[in-house]
BALOBA-1460 file (C-alpha; in Angstrom, 3 decimals):
// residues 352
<rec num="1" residu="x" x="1.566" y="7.611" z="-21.330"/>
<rec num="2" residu="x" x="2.655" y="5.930" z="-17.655"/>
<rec num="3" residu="x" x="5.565" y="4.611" z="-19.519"/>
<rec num="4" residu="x" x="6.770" y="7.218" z="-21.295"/>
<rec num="5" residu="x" x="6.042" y="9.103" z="-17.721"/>
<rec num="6" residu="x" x="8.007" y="6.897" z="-16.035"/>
<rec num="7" residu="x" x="11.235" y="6.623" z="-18.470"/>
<rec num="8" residu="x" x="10.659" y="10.629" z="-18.326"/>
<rec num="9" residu="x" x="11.259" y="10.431" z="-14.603"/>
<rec num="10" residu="x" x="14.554" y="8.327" z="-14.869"/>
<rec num="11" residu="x" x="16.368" y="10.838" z="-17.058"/>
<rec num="12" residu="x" x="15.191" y="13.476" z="-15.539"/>
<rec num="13" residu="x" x="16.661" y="12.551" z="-11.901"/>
<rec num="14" residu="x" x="19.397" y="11.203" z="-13.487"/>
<rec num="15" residu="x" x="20.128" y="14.817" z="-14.831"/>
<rec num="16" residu="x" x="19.776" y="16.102" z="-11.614"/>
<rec num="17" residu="x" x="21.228" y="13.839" z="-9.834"/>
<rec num="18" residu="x" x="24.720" y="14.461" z="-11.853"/>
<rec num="19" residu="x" x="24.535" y="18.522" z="-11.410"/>
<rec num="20" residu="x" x="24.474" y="17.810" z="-7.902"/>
<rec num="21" residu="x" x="27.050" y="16.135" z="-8.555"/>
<rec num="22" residu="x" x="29.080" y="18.547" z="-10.739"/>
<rec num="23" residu="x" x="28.305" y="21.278" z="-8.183"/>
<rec num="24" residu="x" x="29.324" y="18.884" z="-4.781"/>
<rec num="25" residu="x" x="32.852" y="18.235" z="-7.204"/>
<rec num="26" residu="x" x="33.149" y="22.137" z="-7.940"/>
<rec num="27" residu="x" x="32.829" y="23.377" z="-4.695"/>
<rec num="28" residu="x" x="35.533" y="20.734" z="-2.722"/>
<rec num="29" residu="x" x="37.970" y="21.802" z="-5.751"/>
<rec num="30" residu="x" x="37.332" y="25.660" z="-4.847"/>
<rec num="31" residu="x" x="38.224" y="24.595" z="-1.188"/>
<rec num="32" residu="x" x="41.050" y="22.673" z="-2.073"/>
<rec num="33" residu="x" x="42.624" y="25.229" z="-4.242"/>
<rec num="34" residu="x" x="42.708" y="28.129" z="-1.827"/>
<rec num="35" residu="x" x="45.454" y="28.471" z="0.095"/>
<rec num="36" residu="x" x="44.634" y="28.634" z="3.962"/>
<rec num="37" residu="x" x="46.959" y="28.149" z="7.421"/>
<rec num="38" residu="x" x="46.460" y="25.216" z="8.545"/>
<rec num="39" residu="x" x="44.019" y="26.030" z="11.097"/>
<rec num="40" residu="x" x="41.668" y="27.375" z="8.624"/>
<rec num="41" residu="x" x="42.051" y="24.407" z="6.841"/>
<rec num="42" residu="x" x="40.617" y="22.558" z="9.625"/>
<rec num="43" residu="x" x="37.512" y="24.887" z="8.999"/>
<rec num="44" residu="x" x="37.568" y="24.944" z="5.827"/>
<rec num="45" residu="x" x="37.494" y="20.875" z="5.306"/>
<rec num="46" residu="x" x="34.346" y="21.359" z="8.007"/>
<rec num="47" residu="x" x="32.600" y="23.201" z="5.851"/>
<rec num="48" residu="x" x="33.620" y="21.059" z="2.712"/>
<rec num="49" residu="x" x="31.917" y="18.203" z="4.608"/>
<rec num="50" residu="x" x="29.334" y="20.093" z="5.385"/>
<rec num="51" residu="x" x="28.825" y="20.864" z="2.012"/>
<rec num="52" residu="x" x="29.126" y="17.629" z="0.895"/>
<rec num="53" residu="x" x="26.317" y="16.317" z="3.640"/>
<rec num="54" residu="x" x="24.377" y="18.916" z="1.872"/>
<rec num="55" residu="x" x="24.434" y="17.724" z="-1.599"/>
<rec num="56" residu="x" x="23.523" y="14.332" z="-0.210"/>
<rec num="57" residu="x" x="20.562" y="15.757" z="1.726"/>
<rec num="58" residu="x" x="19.437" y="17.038" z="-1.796"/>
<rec num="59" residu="x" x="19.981" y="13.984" z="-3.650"/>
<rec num="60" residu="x" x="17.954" y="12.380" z="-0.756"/>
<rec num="61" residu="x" x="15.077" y="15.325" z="-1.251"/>
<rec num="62" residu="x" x="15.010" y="14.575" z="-4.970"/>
<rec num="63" residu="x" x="13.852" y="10.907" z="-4.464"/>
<rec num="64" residu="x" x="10.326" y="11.870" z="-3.256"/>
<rec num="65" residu="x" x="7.036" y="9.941" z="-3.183"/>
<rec num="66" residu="x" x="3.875" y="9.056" z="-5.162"/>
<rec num="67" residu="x" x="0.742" y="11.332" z="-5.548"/>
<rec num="68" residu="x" x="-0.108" y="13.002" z="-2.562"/>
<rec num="69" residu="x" x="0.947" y="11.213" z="0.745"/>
<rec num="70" residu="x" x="3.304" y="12.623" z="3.603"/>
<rec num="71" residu="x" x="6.195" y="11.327" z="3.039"/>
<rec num="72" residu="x" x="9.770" y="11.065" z="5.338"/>
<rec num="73" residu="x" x="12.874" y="12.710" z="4.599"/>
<rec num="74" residu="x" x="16.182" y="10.168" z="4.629"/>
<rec num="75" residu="x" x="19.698" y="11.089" z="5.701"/>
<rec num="76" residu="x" x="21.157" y="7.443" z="4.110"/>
<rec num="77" residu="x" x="22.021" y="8.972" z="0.863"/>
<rec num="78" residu="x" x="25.434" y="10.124" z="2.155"/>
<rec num="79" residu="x" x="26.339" y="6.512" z="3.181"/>
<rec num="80" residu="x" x="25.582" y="5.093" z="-0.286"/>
<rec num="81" residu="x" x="28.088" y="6.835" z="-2.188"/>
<rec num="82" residu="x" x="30.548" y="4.763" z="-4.304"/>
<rec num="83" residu="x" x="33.266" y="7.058" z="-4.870"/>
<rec num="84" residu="x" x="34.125" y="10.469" z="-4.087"/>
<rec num="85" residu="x" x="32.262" y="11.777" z="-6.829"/>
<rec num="86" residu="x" x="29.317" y="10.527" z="-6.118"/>
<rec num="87" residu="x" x="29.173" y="8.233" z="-8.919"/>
<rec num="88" residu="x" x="28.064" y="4.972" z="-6.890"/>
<rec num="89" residu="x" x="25.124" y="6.633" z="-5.179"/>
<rec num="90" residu="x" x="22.060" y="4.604" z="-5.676"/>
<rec num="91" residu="x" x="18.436" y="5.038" z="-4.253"/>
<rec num="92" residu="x" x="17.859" y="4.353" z="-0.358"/>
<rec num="93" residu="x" x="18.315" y="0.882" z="0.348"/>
<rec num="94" residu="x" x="15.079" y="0.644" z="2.491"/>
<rec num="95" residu="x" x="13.070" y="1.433" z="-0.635"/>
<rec num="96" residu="x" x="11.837" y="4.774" z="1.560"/>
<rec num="97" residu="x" x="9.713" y="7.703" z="0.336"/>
<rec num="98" residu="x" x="12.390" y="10.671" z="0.568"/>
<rec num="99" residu="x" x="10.940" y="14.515" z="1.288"/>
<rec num="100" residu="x" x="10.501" y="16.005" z="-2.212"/>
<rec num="101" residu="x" x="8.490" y="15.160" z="-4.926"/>
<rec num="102" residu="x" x="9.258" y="13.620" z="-8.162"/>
<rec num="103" residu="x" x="6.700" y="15.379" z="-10.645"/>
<rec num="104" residu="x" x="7.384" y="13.273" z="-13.055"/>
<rec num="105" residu="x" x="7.028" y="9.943" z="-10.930"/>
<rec num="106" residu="x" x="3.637" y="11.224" z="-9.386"/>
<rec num="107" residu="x" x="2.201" y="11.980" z="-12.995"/>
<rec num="108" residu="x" x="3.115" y="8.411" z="-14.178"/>
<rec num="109" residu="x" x="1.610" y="7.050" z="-10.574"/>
<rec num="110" residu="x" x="-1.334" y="8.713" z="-11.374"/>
<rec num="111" residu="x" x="-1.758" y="7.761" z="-15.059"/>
<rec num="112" residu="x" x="-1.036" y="4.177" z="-14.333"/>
<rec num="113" residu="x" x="-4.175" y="3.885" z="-11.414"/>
<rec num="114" residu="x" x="-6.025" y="5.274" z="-14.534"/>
<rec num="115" residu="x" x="-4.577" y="3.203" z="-16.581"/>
<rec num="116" residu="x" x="-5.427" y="0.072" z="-14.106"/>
<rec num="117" residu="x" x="-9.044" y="1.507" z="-13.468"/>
<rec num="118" residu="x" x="-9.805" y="1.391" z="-17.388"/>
<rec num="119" residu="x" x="-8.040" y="-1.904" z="-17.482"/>
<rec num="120" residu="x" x="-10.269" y="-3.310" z="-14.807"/>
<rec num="121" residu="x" x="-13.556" y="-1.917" z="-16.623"/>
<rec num="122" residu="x" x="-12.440" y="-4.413" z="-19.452"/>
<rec num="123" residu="x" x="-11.506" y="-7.408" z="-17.689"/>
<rec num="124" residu="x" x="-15.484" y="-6.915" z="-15.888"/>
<rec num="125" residu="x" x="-17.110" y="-5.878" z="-19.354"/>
<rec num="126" residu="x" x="-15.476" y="-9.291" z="-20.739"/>
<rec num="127" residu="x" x="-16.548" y="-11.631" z="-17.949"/>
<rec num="128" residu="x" x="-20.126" y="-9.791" z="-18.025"/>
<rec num="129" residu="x" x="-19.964" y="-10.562" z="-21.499"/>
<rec num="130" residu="x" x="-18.982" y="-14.248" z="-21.138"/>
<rec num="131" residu="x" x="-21.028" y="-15.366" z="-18.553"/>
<rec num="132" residu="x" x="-17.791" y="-16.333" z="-15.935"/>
<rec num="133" residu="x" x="-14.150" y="-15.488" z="-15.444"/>
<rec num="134" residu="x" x="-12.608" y="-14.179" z="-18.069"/>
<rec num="135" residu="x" x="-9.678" y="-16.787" z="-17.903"/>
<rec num="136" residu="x" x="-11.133" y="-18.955" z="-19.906"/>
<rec num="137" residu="x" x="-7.937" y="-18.593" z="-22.783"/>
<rec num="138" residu="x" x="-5.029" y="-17.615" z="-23.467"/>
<rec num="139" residu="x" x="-6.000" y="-13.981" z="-24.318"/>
<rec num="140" residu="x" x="-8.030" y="-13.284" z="-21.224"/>
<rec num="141" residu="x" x="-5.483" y="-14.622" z="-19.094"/>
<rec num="142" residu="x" x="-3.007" y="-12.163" z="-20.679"/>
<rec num="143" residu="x" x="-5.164" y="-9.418" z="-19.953"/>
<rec num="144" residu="x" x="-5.967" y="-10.871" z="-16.593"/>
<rec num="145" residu="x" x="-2.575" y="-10.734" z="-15.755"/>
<rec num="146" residu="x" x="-1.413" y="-7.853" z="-17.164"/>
<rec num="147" residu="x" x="-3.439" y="-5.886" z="-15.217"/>
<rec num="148" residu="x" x="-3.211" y="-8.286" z="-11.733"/>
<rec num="149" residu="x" x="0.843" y="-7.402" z="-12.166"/>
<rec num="150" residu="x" x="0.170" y="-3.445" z="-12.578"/>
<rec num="151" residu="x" x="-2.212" y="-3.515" z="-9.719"/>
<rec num="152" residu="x" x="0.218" y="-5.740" z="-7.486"/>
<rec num="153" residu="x" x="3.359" y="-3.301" z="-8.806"/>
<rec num="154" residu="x" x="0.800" y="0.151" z="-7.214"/>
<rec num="155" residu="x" x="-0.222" y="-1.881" z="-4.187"/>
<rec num="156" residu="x" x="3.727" y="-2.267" z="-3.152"/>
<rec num="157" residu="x" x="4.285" y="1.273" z="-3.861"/>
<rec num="158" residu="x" x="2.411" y="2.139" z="-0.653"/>
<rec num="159" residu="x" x="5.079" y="0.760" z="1.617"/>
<rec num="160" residu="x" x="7.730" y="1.153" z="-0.569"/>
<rec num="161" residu="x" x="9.219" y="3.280" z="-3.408"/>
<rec num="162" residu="x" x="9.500" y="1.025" z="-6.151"/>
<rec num="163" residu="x" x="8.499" y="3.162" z="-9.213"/>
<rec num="164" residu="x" x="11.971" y="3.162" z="-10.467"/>
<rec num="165" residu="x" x="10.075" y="-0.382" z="-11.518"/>
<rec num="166" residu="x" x="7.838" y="1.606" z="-13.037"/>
<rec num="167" residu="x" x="9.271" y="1.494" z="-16.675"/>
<rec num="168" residu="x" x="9.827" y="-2.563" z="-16.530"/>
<rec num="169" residu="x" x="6.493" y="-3.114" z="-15.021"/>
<rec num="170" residu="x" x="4.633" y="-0.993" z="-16.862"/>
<rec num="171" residu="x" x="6.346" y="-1.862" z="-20.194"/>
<rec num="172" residu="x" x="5.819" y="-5.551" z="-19.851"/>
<rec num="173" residu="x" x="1.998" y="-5.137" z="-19.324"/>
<rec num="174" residu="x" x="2.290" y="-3.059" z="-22.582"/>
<rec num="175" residu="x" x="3.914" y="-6.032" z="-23.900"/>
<rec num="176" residu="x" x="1.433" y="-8.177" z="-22.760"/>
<rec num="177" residu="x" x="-1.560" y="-5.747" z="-23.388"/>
<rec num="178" residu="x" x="-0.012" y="-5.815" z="-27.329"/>
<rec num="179" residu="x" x="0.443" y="-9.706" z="-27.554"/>
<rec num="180" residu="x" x="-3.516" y="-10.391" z="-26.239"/>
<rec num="181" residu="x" x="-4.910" y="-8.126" z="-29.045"/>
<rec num="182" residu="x" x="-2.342" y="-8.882" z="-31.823"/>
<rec num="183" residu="x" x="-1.595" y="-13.011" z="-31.732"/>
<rec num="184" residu="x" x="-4.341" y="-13.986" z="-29.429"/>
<rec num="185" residu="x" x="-7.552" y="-12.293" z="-29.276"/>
<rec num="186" residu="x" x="-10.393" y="-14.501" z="-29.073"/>
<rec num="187" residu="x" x="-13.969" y="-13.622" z="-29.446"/>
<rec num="188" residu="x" x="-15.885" y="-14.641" z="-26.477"/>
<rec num="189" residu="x" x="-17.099" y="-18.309" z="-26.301"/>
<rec num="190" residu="x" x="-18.154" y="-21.240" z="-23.525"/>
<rec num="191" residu="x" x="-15.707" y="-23.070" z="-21.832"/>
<rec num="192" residu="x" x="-14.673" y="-26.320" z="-22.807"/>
<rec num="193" residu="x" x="-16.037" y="-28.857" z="-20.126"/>
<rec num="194" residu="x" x="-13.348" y="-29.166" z="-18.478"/>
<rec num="195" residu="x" x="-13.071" y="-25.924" z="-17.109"/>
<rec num="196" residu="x" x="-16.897" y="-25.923" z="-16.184"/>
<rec num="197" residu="x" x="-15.529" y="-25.848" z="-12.117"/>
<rec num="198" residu="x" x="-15.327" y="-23.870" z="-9.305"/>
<rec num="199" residu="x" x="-11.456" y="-25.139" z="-9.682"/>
<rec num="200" residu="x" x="-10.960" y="-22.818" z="-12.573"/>
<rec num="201" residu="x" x="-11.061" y="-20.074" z="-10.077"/>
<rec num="202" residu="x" x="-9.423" y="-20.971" z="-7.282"/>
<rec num="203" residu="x" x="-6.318" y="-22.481" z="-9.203"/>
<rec num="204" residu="x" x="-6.401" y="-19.966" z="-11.895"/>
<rec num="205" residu="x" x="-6.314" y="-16.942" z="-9.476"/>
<rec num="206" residu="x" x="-3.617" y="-17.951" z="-7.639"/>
<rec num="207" residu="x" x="-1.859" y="-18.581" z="-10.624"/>
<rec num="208" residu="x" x="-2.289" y="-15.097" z="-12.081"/>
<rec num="209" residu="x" x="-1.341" y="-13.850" z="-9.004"/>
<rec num="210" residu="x" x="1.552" y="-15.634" z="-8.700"/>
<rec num="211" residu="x" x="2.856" y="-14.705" z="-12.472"/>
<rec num="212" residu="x" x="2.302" y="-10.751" z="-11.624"/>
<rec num="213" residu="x" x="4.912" y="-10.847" z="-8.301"/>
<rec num="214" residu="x" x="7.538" y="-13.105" z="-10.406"/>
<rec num="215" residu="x" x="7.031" y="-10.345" z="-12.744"/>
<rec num="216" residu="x" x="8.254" y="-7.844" z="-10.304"/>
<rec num="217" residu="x" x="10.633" y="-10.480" z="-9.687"/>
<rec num="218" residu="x" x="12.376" y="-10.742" z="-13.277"/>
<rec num="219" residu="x" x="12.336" y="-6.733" z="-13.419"/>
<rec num="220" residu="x" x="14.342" y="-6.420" z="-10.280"/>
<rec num="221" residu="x" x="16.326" y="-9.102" z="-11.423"/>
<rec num="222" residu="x" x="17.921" y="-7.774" z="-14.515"/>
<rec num="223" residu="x" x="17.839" y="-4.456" z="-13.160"/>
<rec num="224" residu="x" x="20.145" y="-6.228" z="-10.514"/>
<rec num="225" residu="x" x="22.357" y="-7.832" z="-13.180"/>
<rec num="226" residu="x" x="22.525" y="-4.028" z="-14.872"/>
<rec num="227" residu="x" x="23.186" y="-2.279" z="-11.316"/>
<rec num="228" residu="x" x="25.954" y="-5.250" z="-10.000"/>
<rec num="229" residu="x" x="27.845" y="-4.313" z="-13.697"/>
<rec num="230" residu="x" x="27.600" y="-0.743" z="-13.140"/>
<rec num="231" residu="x" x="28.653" y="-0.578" z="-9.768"/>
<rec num="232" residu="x" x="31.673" y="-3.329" z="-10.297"/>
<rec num="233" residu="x" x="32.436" y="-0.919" z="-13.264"/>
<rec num="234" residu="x" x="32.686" y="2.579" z="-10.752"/>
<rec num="235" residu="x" x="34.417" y="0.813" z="-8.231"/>
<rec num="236" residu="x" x="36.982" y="-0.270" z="-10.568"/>
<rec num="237" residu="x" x="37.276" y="3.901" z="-11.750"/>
<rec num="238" residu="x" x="35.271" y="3.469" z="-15.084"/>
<rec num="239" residu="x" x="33.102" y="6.090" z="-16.424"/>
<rec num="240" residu="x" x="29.519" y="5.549" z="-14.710"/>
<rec num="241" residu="x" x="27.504" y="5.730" z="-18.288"/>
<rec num="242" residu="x" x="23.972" y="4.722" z="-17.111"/>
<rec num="243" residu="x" x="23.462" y="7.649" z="-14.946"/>
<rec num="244" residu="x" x="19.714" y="6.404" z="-14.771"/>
<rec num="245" residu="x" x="20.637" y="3.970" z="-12.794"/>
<rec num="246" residu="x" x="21.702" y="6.136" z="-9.408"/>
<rec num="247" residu="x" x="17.954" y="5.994" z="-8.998"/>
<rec num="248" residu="x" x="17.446" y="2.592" z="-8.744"/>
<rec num="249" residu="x" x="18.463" y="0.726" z="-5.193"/>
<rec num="250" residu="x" x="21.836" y="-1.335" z="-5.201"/>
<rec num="251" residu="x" x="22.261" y="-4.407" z="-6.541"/>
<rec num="252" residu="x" x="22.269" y="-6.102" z="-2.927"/>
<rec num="253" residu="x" x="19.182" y="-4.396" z="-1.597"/>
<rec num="254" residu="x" x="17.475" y="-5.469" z="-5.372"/>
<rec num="255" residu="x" x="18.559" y="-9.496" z="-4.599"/>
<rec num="256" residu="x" x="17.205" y="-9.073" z="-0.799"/>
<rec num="257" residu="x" x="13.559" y="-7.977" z="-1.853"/>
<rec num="258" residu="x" x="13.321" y="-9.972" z="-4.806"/>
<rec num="259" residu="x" x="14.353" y="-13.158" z="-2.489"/>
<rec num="260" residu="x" x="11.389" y="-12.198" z="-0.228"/>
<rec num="261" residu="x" x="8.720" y="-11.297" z="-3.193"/>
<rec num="262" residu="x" x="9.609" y="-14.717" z="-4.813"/>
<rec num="263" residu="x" x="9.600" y="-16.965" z="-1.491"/>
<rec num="264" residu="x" x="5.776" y="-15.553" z="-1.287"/>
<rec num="265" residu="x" x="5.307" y="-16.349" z="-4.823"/>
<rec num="266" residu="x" x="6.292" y="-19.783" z="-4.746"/>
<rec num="267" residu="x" x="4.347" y="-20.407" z="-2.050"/>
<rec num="268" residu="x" x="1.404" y="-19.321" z="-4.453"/>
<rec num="269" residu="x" x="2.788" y="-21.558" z="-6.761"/>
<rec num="270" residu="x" x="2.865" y="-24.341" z="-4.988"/>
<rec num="271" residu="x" x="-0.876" y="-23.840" z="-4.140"/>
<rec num="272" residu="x" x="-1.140" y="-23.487" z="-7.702"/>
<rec num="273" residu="x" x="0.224" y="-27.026" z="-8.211"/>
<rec num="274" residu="x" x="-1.399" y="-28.464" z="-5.814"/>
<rec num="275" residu="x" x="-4.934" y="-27.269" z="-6.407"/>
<rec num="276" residu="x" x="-3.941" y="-28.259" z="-10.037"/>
<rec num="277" residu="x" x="-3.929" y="-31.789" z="-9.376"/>
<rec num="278" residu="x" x="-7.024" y="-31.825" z="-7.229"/>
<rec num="279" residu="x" x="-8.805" y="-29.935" z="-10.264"/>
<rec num="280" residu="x" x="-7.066" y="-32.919" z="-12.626"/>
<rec num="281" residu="x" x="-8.829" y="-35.895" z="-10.312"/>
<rec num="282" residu="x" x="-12.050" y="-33.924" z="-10.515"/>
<rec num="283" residu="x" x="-12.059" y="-33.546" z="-14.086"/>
<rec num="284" residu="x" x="-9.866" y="-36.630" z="-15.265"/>
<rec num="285" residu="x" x="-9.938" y="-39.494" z="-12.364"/>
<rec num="286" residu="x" x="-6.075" y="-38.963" z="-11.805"/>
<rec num="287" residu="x" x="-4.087" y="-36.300" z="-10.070"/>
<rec num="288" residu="x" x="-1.163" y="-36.700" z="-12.346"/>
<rec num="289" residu="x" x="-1.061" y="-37.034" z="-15.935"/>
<rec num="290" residu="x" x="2.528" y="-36.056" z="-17.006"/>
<rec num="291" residu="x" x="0.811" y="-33.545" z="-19.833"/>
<rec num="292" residu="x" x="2.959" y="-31.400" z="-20.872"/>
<rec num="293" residu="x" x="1.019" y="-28.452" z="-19.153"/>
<rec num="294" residu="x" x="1.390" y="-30.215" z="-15.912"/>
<rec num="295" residu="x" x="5.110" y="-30.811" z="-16.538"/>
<rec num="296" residu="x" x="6.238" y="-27.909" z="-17.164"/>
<rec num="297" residu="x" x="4.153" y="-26.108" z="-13.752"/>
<rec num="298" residu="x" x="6.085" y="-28.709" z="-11.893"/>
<rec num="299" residu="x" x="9.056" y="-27.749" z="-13.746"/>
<rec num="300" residu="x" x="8.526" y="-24.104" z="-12.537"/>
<rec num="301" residu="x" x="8.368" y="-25.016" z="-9.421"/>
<rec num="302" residu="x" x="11.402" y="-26.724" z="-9.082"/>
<rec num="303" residu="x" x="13.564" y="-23.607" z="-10.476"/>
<rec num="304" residu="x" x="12.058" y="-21.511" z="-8.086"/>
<rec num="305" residu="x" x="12.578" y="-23.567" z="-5.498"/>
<rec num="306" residu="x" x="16.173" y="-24.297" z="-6.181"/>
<rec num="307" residu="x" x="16.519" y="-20.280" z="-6.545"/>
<rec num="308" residu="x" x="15.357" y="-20.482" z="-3.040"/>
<rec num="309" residu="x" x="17.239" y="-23.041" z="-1.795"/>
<rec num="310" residu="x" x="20.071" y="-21.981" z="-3.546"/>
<rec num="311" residu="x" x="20.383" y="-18.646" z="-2.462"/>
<rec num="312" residu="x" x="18.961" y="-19.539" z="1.602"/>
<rec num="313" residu="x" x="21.683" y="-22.634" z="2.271"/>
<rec num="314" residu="x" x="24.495" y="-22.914" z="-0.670"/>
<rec num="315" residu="x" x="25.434" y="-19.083" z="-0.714"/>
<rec num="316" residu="x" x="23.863" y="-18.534" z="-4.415"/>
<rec num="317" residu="x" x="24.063" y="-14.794" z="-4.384"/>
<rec num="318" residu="x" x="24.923" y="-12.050" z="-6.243"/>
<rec num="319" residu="x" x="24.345" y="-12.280" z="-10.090"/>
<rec num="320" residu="x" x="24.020" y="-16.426" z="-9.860"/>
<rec num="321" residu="x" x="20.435" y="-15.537" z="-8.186"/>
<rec num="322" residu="x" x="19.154" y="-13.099" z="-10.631"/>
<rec num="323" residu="x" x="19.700" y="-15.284" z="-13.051"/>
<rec num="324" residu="x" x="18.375" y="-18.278" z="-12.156"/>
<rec num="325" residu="x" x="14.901" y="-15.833" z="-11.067"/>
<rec num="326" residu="x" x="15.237" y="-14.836" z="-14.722"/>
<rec num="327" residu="x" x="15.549" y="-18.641" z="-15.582"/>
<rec num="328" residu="x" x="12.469" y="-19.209" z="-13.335"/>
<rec num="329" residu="x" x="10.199" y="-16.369" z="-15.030"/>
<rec num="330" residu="x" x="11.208" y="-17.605" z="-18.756"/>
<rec num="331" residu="x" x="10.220" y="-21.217" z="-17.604"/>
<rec num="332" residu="x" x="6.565" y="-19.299" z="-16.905"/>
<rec num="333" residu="x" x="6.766" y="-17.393" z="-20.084"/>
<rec num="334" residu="x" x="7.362" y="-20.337" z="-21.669"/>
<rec num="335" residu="x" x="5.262" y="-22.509" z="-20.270"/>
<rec num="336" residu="x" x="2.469" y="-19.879" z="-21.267"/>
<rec num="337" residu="x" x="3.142" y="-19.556" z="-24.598"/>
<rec num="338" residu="x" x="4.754" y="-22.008" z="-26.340"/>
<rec num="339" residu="x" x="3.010" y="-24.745" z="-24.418"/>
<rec num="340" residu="x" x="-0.226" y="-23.506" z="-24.835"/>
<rec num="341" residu="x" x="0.262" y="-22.714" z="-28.745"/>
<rec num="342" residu="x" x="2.626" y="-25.605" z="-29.992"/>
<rec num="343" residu="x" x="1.989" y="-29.126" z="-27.574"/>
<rec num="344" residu="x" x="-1.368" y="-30.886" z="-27.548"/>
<rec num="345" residu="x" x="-2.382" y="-32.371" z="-24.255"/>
<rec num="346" residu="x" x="-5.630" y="-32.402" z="-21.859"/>
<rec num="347" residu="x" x="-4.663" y="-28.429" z="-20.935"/>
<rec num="348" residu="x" x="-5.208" y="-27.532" z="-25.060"/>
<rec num="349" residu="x" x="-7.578" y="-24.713" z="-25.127"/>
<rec num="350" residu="x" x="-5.546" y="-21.869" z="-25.443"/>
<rec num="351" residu="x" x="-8.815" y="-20.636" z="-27.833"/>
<rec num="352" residu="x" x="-6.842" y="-20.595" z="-30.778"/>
């Protein structure tokens, strides 16, 4: 219900968003077609700009805010626009709660902290039922982390209007939700010995945690890839066919946050790594193994931090970085699943 919510919200603002549009365009061609002295036309090109400022100041008040906070008005809407029509306006690039509210937005806000709180009931109710974590395997980890990503995606909404992520985010967890119960639901069981440690929860957390923000990550990535085409495409005069889109930030503003959300991931990451190896010594005498589980986390963390370097010193910008963030994040699906599933090693007990 969140998702359909929040894929309810996009088409509806986009709708809006163009009869503003069509109404702004309207109006200057009623002012331009009248025939005034040239004096009046002074006036009359005020008030045309005045009318224009206005349309922007109501595509700013249709952006609005989750639930029930105050939230502030922005003027920036005017500065975004692409082309005379309007067709290259895209959300505030400060990721700002505008003045009026999106119903639409606030109901899927509010169905997915239901959604979470149910969600969190079963990740307790399973490690009440097991006795520990419930990370254990590959299908409480995908629960797990379906539901650390959703809560990380509604924590970030407090600074910051994000919930044009709200479709991605969401539909991933469904994804995610749907994979757990479908290919690898596993009844609950003890722990192999080797996850018997106070390791499992310190590595394993941050891991999880790190997972949900690349997850934001990949979303605003191909959403950047999607917004760079579109707006290349309006500023070349093409027909601006995903109107949805105008809601979501540009494709600049996208790269800039997703830069900073995966420089704090890695850093989790690299903890991850690290506390990996000490868990390895504890468990194996060694610290490195080269098993393929342990390859492939290193692997991960050399993508990401080439994305980083990439992007901070050699001028990797622009669609080069969302892709290689998209490389990064298929590296971690992979690593997940196929690993898990398909290559035997120490780190086999997926549960399956």
């Amino acid at each position: 219900m969140a998702f359909i919510s929040f894929a309810w919200d996009l088409a509806k603002s986009s709708k809006a968003l163009r009869a503003i549009d069509l109404k702004a365009a309207e109006a200057a061609g009623a002012v331009a077609g009248t025939n005034v002295p040239a004096m009046a036309g002074a006036g009359a090109s005020a008030g045309s700009a005045a009318g224009s400022a206005g349309a922007a100041d109501r595509v700013d008040s249709h952006l609005a805010g989750p639930l029930g906070r105050a939230e502030r008005p922005s003027s920036s809407v005017a500065k975004r626009g692409g082309d005379a029509s309007g067709a290259g306006q895209t959300a505030d690039a400060d990721m700002r709660y505008a003045a009026e509210r999106r119903v639409p937005a606030r109901i899927a806000v509010a169905l997915t902290v239901l959604g979470v709180l149910i969600h969190a009931a079963g990740v307790i109710t399973r490690a009440v039922g097991a006795g520990r974590v419930p990370w254990g395997n590959m299908y409480e980890f995908l629960t797990t982390g379906a539901f650390v990503a959703v809560a990380v995606f509604l924590l970030v909404l407090i600074r910051r209007d994000l919930r044009f992520l709200g479709t991605f985010v969401v539909g991933l967890a469904i994804i995610m939700l749907v994979a757990a119960s479908v290919a690898y639901w596993t009844p609950v069981g003890h722990l192999v010995p080797a996850l018997q440690s106070y390791w499992l929860i310190i590595h394993v957390s941050i891991a999880v945690l790190s997972s949900a923000l690349f997850t934001l990550t990949f979303a605003m990535s191909a959403l950047q890839l999607v917004q760079s085409h579109r707006q290349k495409t309006v500023a070349a005069g093409g027909a601006d066919k995903l109107g949805f889109m105008r809601l979501v930030p540009s494709a600049l503003s996208l790269e800039n946050l997703s830069y900073r959300i995966n420089a704090i991931a890695f850093i989790g990451w690299t903890f991850t790594l690290m506390f990996g190896a000490i868990w390895a010594e504890k468990a194996w005498g060694r610290f490195w193994g080269w098993d393929t589980k342990e390859v492939w986390t290193f692997v991960i963390w050399v993508v990401y931090a080439g994305y980083l370097h990439a992007r901070a010193t050699r001028g990797w910008t622009g669609t080069r970085a969302a892709w290689l963030s998209i490389v990064g994040y298929l590296c971690v699906v992979f690593n997940f699943t196929i690993v898990n599933q398909f290559f035997n090693g120490l780190h086999s007990y997926s549960g399956l």
